[in-house]
N, C-alpha and C positions, 0 to 999 in steps of 0.2 A: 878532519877534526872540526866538530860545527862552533862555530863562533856564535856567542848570545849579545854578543854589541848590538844594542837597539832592536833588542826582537821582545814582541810583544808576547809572554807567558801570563796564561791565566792559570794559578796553583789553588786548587780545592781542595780547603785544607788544612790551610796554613796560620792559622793562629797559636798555637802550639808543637812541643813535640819534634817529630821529623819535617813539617810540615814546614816551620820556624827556622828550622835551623837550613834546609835547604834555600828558604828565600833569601836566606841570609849569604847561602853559597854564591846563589845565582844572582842575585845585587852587584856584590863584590865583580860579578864577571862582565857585567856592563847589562845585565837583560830589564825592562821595562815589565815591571809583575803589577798582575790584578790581584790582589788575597781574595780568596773568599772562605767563609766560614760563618755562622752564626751570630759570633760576639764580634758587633760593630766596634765596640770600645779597645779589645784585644787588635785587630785589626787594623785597627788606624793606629793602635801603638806604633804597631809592628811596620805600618806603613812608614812613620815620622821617623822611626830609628834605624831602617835600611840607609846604605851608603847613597845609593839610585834611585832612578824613579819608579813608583807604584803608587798604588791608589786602590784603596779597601772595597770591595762590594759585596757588601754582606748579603745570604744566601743561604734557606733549608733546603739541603738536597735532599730531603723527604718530600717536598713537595714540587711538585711537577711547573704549577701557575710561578713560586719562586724563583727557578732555572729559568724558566723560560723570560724571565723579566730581566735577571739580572745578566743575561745572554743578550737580550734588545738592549741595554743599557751597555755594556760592554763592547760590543762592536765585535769584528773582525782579530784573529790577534791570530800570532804565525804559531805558537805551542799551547798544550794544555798537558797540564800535570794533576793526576787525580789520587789522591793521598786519602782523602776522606774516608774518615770506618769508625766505627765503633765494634766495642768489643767486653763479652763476660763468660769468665770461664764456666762453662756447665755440659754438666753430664746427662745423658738421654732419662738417667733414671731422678733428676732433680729438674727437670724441664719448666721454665719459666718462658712459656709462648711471648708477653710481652718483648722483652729481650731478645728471644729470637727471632721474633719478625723483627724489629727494628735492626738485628745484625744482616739479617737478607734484605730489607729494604734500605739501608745505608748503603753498604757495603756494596751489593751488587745492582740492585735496582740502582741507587744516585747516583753511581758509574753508568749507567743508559742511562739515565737521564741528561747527563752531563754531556757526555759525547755525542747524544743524537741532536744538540745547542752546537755540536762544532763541526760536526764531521761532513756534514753538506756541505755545507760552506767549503773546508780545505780541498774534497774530492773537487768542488764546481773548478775553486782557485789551480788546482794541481800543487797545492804545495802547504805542507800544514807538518805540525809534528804534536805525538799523540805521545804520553809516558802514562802509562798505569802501574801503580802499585797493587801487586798480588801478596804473596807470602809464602816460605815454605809450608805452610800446614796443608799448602792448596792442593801437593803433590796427593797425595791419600790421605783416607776420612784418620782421625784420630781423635783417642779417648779424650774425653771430658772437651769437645769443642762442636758441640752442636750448635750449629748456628755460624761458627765464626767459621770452622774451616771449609763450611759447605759455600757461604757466600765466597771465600776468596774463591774456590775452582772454579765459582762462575765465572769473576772476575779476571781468570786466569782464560779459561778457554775463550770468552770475549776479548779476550786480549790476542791471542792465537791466532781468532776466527780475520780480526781485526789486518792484522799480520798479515795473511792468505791473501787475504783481499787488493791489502794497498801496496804489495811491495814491488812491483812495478809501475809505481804511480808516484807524485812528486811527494807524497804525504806518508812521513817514517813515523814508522807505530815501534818503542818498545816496551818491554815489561823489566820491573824488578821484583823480585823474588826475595824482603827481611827476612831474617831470622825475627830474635827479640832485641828490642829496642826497648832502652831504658824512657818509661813516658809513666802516665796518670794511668794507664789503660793496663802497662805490664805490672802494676804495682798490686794489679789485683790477683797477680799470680802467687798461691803461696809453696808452689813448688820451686826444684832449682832449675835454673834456665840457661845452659851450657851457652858459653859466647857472648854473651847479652851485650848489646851495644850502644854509646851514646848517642845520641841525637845528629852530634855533628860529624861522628866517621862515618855513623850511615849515610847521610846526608853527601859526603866526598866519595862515597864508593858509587850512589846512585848519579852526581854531574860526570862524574869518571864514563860510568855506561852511557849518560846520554849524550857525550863526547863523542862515544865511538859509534861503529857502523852497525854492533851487536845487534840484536834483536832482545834477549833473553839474559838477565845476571841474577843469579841467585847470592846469598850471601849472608854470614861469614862462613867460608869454606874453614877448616874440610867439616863443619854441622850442616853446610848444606848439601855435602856429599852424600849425609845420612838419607834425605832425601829424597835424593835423585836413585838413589841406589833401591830404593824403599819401591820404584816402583816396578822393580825388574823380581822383585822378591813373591816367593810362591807366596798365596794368603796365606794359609798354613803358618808359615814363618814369619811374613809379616807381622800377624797380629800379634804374634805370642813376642818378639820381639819389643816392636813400639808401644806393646801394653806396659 
């Protein structure tokens, strides 16, 4: 079971949301957080009202010269938790390019950005730990999510590849797999959202997996069995199915 007494996590991310409530888990358990996110003001709230130590370093992980500044200011640190996405529900035949470059350049590009600030470093160290948040949309494409579910597969298979690489090496990579999560970002959905979760049981189900030795946690079962099952299913049946 890993212990977060005194270990240094940088969570990108974290001024809201899941992002907020998880710093809030991981405080309580004794971890040393960096927030980063945009809003300096949100951040050093968020910094001043943790139980523990952290310290705000605000950060567009759209932009490459940003990461890379706020990585040289940051230092060394033993975790990184990468939360950051944005998100709009849209369909191929209502396509708004603005949005959806911005959901592949958040979403999957600012996750390489982020990780290529750390991961040198922990391969050099031999000892590092990597959490990516994916999603289940990542599993196969689905209606009305152009843009968001294409980015998370990225973010999914970068996480995978990630995997492959380090796992006999001192530096543990896993992924989590939301469903929906009650935030600013689900509220733009105006369909119904089977399961949907607060901020802070997601937040206890994802320290739970970065506890353990997993690799992979999807969740809330059994909507994430939907899934999982979704990709064993002929196309044929899938689509008419998840349509």
């Amino acid at each position: 079971m890993r212990d977060f007494t005194g270990k240094r996590y940088w969570l990108v991310g974290a001024s809201e949301g899941l992002g907020r409530a998880l710093a809030e888990g991981l405080s309580r358990r004794g971890a040393h957080l960096v927030l980063s996110a945009r809003n300096r003001d949100r951040l050093e709230e968020l910094a001043a009202a943790l139980p523990g130590a952290a310290e705000a370093l605000p950060m567009d992980i759209s932009d490459s010269a940003s990461v890379r500044a706020a990585a040289a200011e940051m230092g060394p640190v033993d975790g990184v938790i990468f939360l950051a996405g944005v998100y709009w529900p849209m369909k191929a035949t209502e396509w708004d390019a603005d949005k959806a470059e911005a959901m592949a350049d958040i979403n999957f590009t600012g996750a390489v950005r982020v990780l290529g600030q750390v991961v040198p470093d922990m391969v050099a160290r031999d000892a590092g730990h990597i959490v990516i948040t994916g999603s289940l949309s990542a599993f196969r494409g689905l209606p009305g999510a152009v843009g968001y579910a294409a980015s998370k597969a990225g973010t999914m298979s970068l996480a995978e590849s990630l995997y492959y690489d380090l796992r006999k090496t001192g530096v543990d990579v896993q992924l989590a797999n939301p469903g929906y999560i009650r935030t600013r970002l689900t509220d733009l959905n105006t369909f119904t959202m089977p399961q949907i979760m607060e901020p802070e049981d997601a937040a206890r189900t994802m320290i739970e997996h970065m506890m353990s030795n997993r690799f992979s946690v999807s969740f809330p079962a059994p909507f994430a069995w939907l899934f999982r099952v979704g990709n064993f299913l002929p196309n044929w049946l899938y689509y008419r199915l998840f349509a």
